[in-house]
BAFIRO-557049 format. One record per residue (C-alpha): residue number from 1; residue in one letter; x, y, z. Coordinates in steps of 0.5 Angstrom, whole numbers, plus 500, padded with zeros to 3 digits. Layout:
! residues N
 num residuo   X   Y   Z
 NUM       A   X   Y   Z
...
This chain:
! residues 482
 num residuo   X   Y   Z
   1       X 458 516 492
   2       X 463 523 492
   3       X 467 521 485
   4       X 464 519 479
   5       X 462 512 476
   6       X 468 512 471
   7       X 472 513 476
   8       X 470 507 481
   9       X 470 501 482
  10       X 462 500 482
  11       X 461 497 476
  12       X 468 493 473
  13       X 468 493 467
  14       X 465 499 462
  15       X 467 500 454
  16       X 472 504 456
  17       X 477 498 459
  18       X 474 494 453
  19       X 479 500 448
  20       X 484 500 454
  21       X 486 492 453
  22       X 486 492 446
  23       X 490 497 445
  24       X 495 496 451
  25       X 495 489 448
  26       X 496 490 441
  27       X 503 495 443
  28       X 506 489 447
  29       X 504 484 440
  30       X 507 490 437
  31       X 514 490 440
  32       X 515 483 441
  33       X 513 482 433
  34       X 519 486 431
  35       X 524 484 436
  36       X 523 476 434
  37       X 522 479 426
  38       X 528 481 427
  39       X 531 475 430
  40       X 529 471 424
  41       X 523 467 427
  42       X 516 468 430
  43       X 510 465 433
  44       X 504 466 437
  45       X 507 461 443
  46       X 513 465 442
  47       X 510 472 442
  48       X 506 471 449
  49       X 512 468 452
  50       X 516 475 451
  51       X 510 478 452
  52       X 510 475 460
  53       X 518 476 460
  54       X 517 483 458
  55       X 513 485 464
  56       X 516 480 468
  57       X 522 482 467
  58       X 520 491 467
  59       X 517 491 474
  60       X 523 486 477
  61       X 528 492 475
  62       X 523 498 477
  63       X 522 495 484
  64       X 530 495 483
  65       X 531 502 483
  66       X 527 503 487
  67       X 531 500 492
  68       X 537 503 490
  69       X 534 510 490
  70       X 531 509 497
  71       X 538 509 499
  72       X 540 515 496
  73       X 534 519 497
  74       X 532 522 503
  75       X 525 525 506
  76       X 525 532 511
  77       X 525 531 519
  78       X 523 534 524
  79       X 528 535 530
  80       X 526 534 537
  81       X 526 542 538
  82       X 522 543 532
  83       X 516 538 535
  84       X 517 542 542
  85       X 517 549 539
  86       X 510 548 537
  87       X 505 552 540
  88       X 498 549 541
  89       X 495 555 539
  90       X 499 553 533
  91       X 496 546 531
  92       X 491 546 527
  93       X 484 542 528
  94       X 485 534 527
  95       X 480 529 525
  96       X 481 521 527
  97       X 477 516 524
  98       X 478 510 527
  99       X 473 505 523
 100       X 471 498 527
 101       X 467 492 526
 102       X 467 487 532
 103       X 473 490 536
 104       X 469 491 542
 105       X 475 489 546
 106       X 480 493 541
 107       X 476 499 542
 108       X 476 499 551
 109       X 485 498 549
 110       X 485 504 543
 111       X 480 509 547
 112       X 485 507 553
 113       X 491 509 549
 114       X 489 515 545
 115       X 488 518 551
 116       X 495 520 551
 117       X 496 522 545
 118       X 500 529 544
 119       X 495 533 542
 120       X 491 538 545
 121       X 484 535 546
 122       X 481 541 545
 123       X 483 541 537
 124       X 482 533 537
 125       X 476 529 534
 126       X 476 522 535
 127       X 470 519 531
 128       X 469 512 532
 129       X 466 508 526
 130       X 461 502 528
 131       X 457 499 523
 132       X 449 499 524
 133       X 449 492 525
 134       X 455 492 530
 135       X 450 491 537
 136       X 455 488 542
 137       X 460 494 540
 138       X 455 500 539
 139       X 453 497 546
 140       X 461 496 549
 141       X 462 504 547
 142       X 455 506 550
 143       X 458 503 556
 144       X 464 506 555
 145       X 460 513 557
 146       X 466 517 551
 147       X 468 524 552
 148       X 471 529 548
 149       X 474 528 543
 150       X 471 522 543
 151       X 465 520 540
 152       X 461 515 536
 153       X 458 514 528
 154       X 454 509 527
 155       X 454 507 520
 156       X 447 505 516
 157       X 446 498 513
 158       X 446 501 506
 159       X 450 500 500
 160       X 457 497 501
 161       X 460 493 507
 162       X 466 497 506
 163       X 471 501 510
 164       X 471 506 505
 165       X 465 507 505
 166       X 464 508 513
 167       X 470 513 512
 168       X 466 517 507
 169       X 460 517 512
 170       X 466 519 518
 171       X 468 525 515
 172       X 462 528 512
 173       X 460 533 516
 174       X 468 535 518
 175       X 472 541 519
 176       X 477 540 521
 177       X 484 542 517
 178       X 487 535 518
 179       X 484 529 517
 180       X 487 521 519
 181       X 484 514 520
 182       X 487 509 524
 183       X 485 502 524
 184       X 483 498 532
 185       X 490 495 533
 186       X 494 500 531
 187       X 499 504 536
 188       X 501 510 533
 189       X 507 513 537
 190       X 504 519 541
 191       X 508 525 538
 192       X 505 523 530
 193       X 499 528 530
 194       X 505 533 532
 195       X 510 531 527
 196       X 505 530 521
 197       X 502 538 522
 198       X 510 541 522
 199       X 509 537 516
 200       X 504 540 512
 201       X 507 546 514
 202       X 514 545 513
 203       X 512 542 505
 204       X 510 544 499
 205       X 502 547 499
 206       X 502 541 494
 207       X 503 536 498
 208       X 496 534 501
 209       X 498 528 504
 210       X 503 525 509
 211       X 503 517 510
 212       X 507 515 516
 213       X 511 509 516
 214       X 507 503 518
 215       X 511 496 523
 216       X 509 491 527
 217       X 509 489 534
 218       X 509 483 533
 219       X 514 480 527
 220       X 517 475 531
 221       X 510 470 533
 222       X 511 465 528
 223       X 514 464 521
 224       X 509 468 518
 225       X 509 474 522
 226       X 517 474 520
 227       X 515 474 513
 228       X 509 480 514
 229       X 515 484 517
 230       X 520 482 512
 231       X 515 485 506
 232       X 513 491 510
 233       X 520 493 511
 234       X 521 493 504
 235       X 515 496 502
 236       X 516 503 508
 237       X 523 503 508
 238       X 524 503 500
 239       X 519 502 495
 240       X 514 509 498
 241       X 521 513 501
 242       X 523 512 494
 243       X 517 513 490
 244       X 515 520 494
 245       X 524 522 493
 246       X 522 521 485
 247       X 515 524 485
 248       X 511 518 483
 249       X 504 516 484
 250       X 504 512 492
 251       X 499 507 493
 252       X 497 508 500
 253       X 498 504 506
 254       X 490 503 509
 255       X 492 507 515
 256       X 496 513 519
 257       X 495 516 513
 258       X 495 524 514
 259       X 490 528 509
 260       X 488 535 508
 261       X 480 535 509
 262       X 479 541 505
 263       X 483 537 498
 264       X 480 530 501
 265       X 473 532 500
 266       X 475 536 493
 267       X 477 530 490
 268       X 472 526 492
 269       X 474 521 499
 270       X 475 514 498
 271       X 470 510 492
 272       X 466 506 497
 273       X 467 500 492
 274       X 474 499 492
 275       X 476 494 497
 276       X 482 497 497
 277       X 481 505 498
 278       X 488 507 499
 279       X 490 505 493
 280       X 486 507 489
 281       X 486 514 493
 282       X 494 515 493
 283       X 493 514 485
 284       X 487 520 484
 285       X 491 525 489
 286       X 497 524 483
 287       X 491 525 478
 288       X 489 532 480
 289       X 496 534 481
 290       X 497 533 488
 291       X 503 530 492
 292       X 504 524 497
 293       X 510 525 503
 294       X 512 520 508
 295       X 515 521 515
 296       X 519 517 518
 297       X 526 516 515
 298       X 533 513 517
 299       X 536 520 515
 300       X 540 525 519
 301       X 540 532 519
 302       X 546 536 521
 303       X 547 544 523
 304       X 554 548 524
 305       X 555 548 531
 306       X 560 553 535
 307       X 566 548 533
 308       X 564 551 525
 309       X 564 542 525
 310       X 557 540 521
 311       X 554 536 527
 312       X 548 531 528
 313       X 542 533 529
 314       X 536 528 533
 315       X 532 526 528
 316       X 524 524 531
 317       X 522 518 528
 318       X 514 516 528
 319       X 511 509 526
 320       X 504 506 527
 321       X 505 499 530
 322       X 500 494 528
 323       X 499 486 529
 324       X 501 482 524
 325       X 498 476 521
 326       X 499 470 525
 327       X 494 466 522
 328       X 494 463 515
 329       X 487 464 513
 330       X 486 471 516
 331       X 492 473 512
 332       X 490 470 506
 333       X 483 474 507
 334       X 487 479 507
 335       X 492 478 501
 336       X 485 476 496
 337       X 482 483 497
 338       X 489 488 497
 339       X 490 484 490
 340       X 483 485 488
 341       X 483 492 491
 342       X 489 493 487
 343       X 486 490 480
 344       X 480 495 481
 345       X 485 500 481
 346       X 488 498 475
 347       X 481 497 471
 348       X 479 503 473
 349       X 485 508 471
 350       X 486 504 465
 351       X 479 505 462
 352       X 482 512 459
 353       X 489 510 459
 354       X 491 516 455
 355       X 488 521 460
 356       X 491 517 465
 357       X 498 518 463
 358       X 497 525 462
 359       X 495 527 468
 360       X 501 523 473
 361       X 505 524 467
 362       X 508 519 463
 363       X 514 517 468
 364       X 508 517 473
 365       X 505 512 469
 366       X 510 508 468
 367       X 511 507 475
 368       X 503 507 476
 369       X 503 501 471
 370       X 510 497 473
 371       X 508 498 481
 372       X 502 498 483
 373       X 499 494 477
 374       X 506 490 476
 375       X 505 487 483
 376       X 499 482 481
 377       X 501 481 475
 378       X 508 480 478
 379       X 504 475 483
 380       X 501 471 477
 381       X 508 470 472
 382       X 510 468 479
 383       X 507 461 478
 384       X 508 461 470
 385       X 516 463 471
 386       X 516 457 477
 387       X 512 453 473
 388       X 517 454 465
 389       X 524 455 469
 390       X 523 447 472
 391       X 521 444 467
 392       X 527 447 462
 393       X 531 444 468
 394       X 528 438 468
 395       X 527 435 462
 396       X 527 441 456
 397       X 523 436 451
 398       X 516 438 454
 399       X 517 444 454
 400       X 514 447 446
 401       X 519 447 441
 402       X 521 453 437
 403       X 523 458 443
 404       X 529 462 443
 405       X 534 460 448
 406       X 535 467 448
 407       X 529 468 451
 408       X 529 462 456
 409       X 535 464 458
 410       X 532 471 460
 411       X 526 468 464
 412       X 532 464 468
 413       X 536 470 468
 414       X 530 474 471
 415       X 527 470 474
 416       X 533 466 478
 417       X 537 473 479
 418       X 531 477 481
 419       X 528 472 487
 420       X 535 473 490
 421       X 536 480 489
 422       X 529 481 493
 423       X 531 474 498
 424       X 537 479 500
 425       X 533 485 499
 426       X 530 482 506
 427       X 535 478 509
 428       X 540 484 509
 429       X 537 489 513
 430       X 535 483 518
 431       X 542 481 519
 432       X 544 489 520
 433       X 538 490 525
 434       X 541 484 528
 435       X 534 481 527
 436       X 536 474 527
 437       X 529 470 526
 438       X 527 475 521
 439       X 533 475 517
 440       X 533 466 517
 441       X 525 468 515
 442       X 528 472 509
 443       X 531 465 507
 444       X 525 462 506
 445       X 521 468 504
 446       X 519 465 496
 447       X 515 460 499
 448       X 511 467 502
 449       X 511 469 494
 450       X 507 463 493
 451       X 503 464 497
 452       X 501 470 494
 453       X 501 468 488
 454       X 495 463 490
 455       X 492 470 493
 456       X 493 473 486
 457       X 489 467 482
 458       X 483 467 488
 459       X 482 475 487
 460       X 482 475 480
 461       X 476 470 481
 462       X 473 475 486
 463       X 474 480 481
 464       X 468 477 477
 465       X 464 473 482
 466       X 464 478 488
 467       X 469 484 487
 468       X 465 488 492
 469       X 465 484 498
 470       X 469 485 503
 471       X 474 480 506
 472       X 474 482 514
 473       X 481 482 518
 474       X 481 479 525
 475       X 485 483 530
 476       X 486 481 536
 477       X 489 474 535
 478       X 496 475 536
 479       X 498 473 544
 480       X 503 479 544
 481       X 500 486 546
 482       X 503 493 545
């Protein structure tokens, strides 16, 4: 381990989280004992449903001014003259960590494709991750006879199963100035290392890592797959954009993130123990006083030209291509442990609240706790508000006597008004990029909420049971190719 035990997920719960608990908890008893002292009745039942409208109802419209502010914000780009008038004996050396577990077939496709990168090979690392226990792989790769820069890592049989862990043992031993980690499946396009690098020089010394945009290669296989794409365009194209306009913790996406390796390794890699490490480490780099950028954005520099008119300037655009889930069980694998690793980084951040907040600041706290926090609760409330806001039409006499109207027209309100505000949050775009099939998808998208709440339930008993094991995603599944 690079961090200390109270900042990792190794051991769940210390003394620490008992505090935190009951002090989160008794400030929203609190405010909910005055608000309904004031409105002239109180009960325990109706104290813990203004409770849950109150967190449901916060993180609803923080994620909606995300929205509307990741339209009016916009992140520095690259033209495709400042890409050319880069220099190789001006980049910096870079490091790749492409972590595996029987993907011998991905390896042969992501050695064949990273070939053509646009990086001189001479400044390049390419590290393959393969577990010790991985033999057709190990086997495939020695096959393979690699060349520089490509190499391979074989990862001891010990401590956790996890990529955070295979990462750490990755980069020990690394020089080089920037560090990144694709997964098998991924395609970045070919100038990405190339743009992160103008990046890192054209920002802030503060900015220590720089996320690319992450899209699919194949949103249109099945209905799945559309919802997949349809949730990550929200998440790229708004939710991150606009956290790193307002300069607000990003919980990071799991690859195509663009690390400084000297800050990496100072504030301690990924916590093995964490299933979801990017998270997690978007959140520490805001804790010791770093910054986050993106890349990849639909702005559009302009410059005065010789007619004295301000004219539009090209503007590079870089993503990584990944699969999308297409199978049902493999995507709630995946699901289980994205909202575990999320509940882990909760805990572990929570267990000096106070400390916490001071170090994001308050405002990143807030967004700290109503994003990334209100993202599982959000996925749990789900299931109560569907289950409150049928019953009330249904038949109100089974619901418990004595609840305000006021505050059930609320939860309907929110509830109503919030899916439907995120339902076109989807479909519109879709219907812009004329992705007809996604945008049809987007309609039916409350059922890929619920499944997501029925993920969410699952991995807070994994919490418990097993919150350290590792729910492998298959890649490789899907009939389309890049």
């Amino acid at each position: 381990m690079f961090i200390s035990e109270k900042m990792s997920a190794k051991k769940t719960f210390h003394k620490e989280n008992v505090r935190a608990v009951i002090v989160i908890f008794s400030f929203f008893l609190t405010l909910s004992a005055i608000v309904l002292l004031v409105w002239g009745s109180l009960s325990l039942w109706i104290m813990f449903f203004s409770i849950i409208l109150f967190l449901y109802f916060s993180s609803l419209i923080f994620k909606a001014f995300l929205v509307i502010v990741s339209f009016a914000k916009t992140i520095p780009e690259p033209t495709l003259k400042e890409i050319q008038d880069i220099a190789d004996v001006d980049l910096p050396p870079y490091t790749v960590l492409v972590p595996m577990y029987k993907e011998n077939q991905l390896l042969i496709s992501f050695v064949k494709y990273f070939k053509n990168i646009d990086y001189p090979k001479d400044k390049l690392d390419v590290r393959i991750l393969l577990e010790e226990d991985d033999k057709e792989t190990i086997n495939v790769a020695n096959n393979m006879n690699l060349e520089a820069p490509f190499s391979v890592v074989v990862i001891p049989n010990v401590g956790p199963r996890t990529k955070p862990k295979a990462l750490n043992v990755g980069f020990i031993d690394d020089k080089s100035e920037i560090l990144t980690i694709y997964d098998a499946e991924d395609r970045p396009e070919l100038d990405q290392l190339k743009k992160v690098a103008w990046s890192f020089n054209n920002l802030s010394d503060k900015v220590v890592c720089v996320q690319a945009k992450l899209t699919f290669y194949n949103p249109n296989e099945n209905l799945l797959s559309k919802w997949f794409s349809a949730e990550y365009n929200s998440w790229f194209n708004h939710f991150l954009p606009a956290l790193f306009s307002l300069s607000l913790p990003i919980p990071l996406g799991g690859t195509s993130n663009h690390f400084k390796t000297s800050i990496l390794k100072e504030i301690g890699g990924w916590d093995p123990y964490n299933v979801t490490e990017d998270a997690d480490l978007g959140i520490r780099i805001s804790r010791h006083g770093y910054k986050i950028s993106m890349i990849d954005s639909t702005s559009v520099r302009r410059t005065t030209g010789d007619s004295g008119l301000n004219q539009p300037i090209a503007v590079i655009e870089s993503s990584t291509y990944e699969e999308a889930n297409t199978k049902l069980g493999n995507w709630m694998y995946q699901r289980i442990r994205w909202m575990k690793g999320y509940l882990q980084t909760a805990i572990v951040n929570l267990r000096h609240p106070v400390k916490a907040a001071m170090d994001l600041s308050w405002r990143g706290f807030f967004s700290f706790f109503f994003f990334l926090i209100g993202t599982p609760i959000t996925h749990l409330l789900n299931l109560f508000a569907w289950t409150v806001t049928i019953l009330w039409l249904m038949d109100y006499a089974v619901m418990p006597i004595g609840i305000p109207d006021f505050l059930l027209l609320g939860g309907w309100i929110s509830f109503v008004g919030g899916n439907t505000f995120f339902i076109l949050l989807h479909f519109i775009p879709a219907m812009v990029a004329r992705k007809w099939k996604i945008a049809l998808a987007s309609l039916l998208i409350p059922l890929y909420w619920f499944l997501m709440s029925i993920a969410t339930v699952v991995a807070v008993y994994e919490l418990f049971k097993r919150p350290h094991h590792w729910n492998k995603t298959e890649h490789g599944i899907s009939k389309v190719f890049f």
